[in-house]
VOFIZA-702963 format. One record per residue: residue in one letter; x, y, z of N, C-alpha, C in turn. Coordinates in steps of 0.1 Angstrom, whole numbers, padded with zeros to 4 digits, always signed. Example, Ala and Ser with C-alpha at 12.3 -4.5 7.8 and 13.67 -1.06 7.14 Angstrom:
% VOFIZA-702963
a+0132-0057+0078+0123-0045+0078+0132-0033+0078
s+0128-0022+0071+0137-0011+0071+0129+0000+0079
//
This chain:
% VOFIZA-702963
x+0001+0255-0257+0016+0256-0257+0020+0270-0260
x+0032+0279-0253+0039+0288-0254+0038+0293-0271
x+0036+0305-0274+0040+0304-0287+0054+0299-0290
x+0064+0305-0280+0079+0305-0282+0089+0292-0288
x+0081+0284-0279+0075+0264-0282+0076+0261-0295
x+0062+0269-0297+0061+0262-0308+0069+0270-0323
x+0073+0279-0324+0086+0282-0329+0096+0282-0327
x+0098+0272-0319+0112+0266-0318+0110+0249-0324
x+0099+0244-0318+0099+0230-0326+0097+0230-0343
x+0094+0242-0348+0095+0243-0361+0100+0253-0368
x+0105+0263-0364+0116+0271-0370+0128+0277-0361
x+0135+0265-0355+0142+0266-0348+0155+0273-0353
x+0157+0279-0364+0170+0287-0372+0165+0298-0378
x+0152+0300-0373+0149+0310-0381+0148+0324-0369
x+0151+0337-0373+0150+0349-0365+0140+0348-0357
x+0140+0355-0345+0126+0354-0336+0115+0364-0341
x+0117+0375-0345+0112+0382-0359+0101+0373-0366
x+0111+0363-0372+0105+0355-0382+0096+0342-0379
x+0102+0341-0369+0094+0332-0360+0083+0333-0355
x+0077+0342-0353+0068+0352-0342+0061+0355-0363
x+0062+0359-0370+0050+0356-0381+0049+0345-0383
x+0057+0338-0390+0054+0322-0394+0045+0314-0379
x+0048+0317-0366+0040+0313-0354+0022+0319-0358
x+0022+0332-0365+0010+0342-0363+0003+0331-0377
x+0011+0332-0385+0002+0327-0400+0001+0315-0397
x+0001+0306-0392+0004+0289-0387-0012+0292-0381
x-0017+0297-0370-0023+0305-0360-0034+0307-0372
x-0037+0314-0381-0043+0322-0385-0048+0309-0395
x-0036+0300-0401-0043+0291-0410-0053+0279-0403
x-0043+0275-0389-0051+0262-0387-0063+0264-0383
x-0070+0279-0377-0081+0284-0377-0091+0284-0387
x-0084+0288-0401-0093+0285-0409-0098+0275-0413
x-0090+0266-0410-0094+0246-0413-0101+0244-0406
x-0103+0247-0397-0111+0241-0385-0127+0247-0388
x-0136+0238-0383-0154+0241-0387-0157+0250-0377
x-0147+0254-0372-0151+0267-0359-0141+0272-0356
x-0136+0283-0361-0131+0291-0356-0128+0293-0339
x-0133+0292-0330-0130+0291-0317-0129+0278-0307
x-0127+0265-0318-0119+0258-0310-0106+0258-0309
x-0097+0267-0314-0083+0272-0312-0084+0285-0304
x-0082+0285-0292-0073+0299-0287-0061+0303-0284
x-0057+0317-0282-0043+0321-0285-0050+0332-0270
x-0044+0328-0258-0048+0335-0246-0030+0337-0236
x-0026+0345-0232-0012+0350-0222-0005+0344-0232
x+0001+0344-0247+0011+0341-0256+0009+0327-0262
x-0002+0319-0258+0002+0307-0258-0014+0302-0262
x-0012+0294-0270-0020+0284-0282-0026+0271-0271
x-0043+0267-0272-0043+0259-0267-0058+0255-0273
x-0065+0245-0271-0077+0244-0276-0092+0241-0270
x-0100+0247-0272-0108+0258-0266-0118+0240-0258
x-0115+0238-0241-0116+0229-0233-0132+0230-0233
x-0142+0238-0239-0151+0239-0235-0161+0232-0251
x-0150+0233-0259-0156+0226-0274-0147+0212-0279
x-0140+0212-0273-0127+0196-0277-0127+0188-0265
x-0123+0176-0270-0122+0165-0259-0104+0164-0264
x-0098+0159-0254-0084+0153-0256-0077+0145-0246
x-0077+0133-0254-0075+0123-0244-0059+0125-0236
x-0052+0131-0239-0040+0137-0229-0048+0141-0220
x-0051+0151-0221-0057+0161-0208-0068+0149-0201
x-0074+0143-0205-0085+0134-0198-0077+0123-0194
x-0068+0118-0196-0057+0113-0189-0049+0117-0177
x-0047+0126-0177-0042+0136-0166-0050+0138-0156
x-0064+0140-0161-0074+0144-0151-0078+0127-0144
x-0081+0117-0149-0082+0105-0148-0072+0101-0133
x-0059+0105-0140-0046+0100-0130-0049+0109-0116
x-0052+0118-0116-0053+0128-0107-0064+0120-0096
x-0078+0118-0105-0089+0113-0099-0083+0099-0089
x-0073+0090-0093-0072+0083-0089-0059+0083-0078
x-0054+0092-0078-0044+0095-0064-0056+0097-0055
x-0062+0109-0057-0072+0111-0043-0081+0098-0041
x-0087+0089-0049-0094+0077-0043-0089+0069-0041
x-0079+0060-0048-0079+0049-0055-0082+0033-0059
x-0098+0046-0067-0108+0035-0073-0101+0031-0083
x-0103+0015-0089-0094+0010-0099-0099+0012-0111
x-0114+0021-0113-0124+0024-0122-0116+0031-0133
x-0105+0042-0125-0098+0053-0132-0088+0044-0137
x-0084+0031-0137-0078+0025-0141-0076+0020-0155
x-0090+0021-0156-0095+0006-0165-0099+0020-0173
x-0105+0031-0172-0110+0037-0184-0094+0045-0189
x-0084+0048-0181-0073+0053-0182-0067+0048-0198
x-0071+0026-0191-0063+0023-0205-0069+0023-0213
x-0081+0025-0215-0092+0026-0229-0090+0037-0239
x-0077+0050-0231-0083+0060-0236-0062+0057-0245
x-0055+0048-0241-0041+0051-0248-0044+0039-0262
x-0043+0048-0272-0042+0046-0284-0032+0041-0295
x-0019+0038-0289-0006+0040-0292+0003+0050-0293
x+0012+0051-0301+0021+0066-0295+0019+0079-0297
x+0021+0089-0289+0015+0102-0293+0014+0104-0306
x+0007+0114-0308+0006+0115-0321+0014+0108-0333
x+0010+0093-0332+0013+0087-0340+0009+0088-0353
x+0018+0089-0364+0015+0092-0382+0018+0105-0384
x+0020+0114-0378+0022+0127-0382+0040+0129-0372
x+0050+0136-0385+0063+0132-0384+0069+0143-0391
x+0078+0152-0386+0085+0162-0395+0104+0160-0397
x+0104+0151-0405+0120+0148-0404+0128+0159-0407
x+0122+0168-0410+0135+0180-0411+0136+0190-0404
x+0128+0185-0387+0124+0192-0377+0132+0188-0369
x+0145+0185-0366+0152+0177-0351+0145+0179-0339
x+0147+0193-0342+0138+0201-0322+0126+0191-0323
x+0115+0195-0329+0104+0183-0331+0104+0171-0332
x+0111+0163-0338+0113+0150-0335+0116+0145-0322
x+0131+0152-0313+0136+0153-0301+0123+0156-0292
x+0115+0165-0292+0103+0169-0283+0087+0153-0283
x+0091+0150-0299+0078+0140-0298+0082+0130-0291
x+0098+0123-0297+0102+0111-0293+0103+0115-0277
x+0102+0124-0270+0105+0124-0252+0088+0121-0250
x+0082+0130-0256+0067+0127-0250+0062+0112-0251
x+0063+0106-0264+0059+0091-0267+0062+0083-0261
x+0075+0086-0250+0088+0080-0245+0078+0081-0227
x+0075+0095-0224+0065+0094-0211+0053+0091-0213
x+0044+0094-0227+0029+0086-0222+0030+0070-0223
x+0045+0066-0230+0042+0049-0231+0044+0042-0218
x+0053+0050-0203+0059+0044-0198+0046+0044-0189
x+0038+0058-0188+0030+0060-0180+0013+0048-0186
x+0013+0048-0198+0002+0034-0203+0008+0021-0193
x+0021+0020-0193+0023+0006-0186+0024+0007-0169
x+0028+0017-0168+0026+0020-0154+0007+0016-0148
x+0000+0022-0157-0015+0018-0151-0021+0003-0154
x-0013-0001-0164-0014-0014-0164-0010-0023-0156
x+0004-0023-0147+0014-0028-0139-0003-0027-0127
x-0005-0018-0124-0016-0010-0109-0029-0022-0111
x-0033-0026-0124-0044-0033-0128-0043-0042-0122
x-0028-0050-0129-0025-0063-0126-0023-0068-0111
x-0018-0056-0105-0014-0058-0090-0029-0060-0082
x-0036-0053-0086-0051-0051-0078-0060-0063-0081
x-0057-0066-0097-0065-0077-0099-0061-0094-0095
x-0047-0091-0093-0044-0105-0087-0044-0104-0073
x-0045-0094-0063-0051-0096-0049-0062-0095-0048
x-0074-0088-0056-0088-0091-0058-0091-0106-0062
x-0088-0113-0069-0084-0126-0077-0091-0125-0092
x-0090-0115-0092-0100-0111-0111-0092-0118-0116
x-0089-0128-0125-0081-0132-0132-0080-0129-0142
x-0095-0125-0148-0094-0123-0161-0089-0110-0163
x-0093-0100-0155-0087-0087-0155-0070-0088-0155
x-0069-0095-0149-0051-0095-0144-0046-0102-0157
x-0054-0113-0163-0047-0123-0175-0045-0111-0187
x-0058-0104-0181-0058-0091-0199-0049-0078-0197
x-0047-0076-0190-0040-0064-0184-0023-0071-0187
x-0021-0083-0180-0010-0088-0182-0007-0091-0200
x-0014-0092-0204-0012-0093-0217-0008-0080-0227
x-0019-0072-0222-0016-0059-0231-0007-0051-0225
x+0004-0055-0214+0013-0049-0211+0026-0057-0218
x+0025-0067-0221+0035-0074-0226+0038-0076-0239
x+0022-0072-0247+0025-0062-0261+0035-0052-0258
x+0036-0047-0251+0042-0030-0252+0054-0033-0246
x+0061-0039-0236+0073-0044-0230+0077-0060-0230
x+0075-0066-0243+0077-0081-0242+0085-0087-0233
x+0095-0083-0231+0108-0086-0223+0110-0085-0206
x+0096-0080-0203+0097-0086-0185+0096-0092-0180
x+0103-0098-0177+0103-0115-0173+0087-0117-0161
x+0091-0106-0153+0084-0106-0141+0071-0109-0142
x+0063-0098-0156+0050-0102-0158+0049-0117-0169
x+0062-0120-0176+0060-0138-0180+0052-0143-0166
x+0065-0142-0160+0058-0152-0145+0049-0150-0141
x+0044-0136-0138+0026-0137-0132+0019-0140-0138
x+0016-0141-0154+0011-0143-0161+0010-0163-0162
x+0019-0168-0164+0019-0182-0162+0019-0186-0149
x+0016-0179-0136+0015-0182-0119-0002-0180-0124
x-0008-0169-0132-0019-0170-0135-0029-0181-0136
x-0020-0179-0153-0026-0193-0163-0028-0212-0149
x-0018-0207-0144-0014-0221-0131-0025-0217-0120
x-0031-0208-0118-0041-0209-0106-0054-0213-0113
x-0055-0211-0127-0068-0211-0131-0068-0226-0139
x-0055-0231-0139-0060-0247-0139-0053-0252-0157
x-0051-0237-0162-0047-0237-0177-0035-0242-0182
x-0030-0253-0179-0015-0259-0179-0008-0252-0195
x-0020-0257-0205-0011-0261-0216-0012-0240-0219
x-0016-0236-0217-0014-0216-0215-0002-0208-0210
x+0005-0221-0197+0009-0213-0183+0024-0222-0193
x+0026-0235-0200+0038-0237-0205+0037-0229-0222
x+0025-0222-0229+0032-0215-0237+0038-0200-0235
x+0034-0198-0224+0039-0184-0217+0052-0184-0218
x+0058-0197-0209+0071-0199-0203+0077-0199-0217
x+0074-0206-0229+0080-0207-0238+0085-0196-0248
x+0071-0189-0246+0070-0174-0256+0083-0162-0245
x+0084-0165-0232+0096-0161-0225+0106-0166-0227
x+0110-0176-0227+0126-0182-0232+0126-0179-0243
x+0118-0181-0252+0125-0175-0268+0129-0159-0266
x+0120-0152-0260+0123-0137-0265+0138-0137-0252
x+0136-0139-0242+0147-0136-0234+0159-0145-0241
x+0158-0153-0251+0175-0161-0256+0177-0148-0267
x+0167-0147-0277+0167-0140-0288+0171-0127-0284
x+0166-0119-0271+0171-0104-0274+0184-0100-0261
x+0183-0110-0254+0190-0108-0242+0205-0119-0240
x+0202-0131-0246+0207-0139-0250+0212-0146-0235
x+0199-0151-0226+0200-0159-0216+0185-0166-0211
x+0187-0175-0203+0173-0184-0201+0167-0176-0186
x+0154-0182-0187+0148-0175-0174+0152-0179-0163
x+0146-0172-0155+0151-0171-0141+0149-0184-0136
x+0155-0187-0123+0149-0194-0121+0134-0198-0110
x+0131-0185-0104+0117-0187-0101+0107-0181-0113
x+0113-0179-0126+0100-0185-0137+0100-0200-0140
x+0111-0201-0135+0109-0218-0141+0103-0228-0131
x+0109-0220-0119+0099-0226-0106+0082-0225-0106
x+0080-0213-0107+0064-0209-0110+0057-0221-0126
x+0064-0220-0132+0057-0230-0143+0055-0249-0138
x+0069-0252-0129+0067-0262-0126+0059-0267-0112
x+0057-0249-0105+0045-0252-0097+0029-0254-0099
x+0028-0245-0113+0017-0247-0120+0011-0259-0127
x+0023-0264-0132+0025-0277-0140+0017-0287-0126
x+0025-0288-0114+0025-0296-0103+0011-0294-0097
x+0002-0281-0097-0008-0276-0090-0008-0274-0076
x+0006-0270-0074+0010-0264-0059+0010-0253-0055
x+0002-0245-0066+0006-0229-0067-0008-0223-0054
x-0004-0214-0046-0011-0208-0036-0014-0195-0039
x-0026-0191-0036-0028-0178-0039-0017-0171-0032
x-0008-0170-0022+0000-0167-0017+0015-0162-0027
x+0012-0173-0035+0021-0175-0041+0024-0164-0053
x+0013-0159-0053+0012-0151-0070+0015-0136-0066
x+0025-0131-0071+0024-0122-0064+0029-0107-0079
x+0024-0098-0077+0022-0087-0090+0039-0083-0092
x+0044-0079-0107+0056-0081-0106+0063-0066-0105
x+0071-0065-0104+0076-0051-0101+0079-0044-0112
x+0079-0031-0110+0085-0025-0128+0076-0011-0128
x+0065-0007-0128+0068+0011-0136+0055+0014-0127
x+0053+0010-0121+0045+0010-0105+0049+0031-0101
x+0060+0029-0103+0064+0042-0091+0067+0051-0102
x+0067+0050-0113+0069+0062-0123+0054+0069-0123
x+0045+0061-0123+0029+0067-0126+0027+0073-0114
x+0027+0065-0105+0027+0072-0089+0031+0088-0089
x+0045+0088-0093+0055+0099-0085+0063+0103-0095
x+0060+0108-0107+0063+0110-0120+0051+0123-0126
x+0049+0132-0119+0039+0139-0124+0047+0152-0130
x+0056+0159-0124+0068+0167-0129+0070+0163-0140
x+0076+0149-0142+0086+0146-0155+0076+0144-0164
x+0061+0138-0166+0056+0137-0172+0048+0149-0181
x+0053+0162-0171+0049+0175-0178+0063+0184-0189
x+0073+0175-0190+0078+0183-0195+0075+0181-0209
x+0066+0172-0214+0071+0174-0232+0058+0187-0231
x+0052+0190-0220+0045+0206-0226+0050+0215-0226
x+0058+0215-0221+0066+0232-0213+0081+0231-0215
x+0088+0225-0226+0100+0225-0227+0107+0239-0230
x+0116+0244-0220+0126+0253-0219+0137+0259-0232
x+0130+0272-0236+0141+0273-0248+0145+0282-0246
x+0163+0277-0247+0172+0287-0242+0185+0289-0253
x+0187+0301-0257+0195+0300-0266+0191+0292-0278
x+0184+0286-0287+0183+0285-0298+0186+0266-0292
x+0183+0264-0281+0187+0248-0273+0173+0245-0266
x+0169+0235-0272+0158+0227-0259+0162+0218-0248
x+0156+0227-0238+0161+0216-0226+0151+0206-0219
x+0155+0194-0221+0140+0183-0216+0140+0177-0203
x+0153+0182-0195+0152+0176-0185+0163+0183-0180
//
């Protein structure tokens, strides 16, 4: 990251003067913490860490996503989600940093959208493959993170209903009507309630199941916006994120 960056996410009111040392001694300390001195470098103004001695699962996520526009094997899929941990740098927090807060809360905000996005890609591939189990697990750990999509309720109990799992495919529907009365304050659709009573009935066709829509096209065609919590623009003593 730019040095400039990173004295503005943390001494955003302070002289550029003063910024530009407290950036130098920051530099100089977290070097000394570290069991090696040259896994930090400071190369064209800007701080980064030394690719040839660190692993970092941002950047191997990136590279990951990349690998998978030019093939797309669903291999980069599955290790993609192995590698999201929860929110960026989660536990480390500077409340009397706004700029920094403002810069984390945007990043946590794009690696979470882009976790479900590769998730959404799983579920789509594994329910026209007919993996089920892939698609039942993928659908699940997507619905930890966005409870409230109906869409994947439904494929998820269109699931539970191809594989024969009645009393699964009516707690789904249920664990959906509660959260949709509770946070939205209305009942489901009604092709979730169709899809449960086709599963219920065992009239459900593979035809029938089909992957639900939602953050498909952010992961895709989102490579721009997903670069900006690196390279955020400081103008005037103002970060601009978009």
């Amino acid at each position: 990251m730019p040095r400039e960056h990173i004295g503005y996410l943390f001494w955003a009111r302070r002289s550029d003067a003063t910024t530009r040392r407290y950036v130098s001694r920051l530099f100089a300390d977290a070097r000394r913490s570290l069991p090696d001195d040259r896994l930090l470098l400071f190369q064209d103004d800007a701080f980064q860490l030394n690719p040839e001695m660190t692993c970092s699962d941002a950047i191997r996520f990136h590279r990951m996503a990349s690998d998978y526009r030019r093939s797309r094997d669903v291999k980069w899929l599955s290790e993609m989600v192995h590698l999201y941990r929860g929110p960026f740098v989660s536990g480390f927090e500077l409340p009397k940093s706004p700029e920094y807060e403002a810069w984390v809360q945007v990043a946590r905000r794009l690696w979470a959208r882009d976790y479900l996005a590769v998730l959404h890609l799983l579920v789509e591939d594994a329910v026209g493959s007919f993996d089920d189990d892939l698609a039942i697990d993928s659908a699940r750990q997507y619905l930890q993170n966005d409870p409230l999509h109906e869409d994947m309720h439904r494929c998820l109990i269109e699931l539970y209903g191809r594989r024969g799992d009645l009393s699964a495919a009516a707690e789904q529907y249920a664990i959906c009507t509660e959260l949709l009365c509770r946070k939205r304050g209305r009942l489901p659709s009604e092709s979730t309630t169709t899809a449960l009573e086709s599963a219920q009935r065992g009239t459900l066709r593979n035809a029938d199941i089909v992957a639900p829509t939602g953050h498909k096209r952010s992961f895709v065609e989102n490579r721009q916006r997903r670069r900006l919590w690196q390279e955020p623009k400081v103008r005037r003593q103002k970060l601009v994120l978009s």
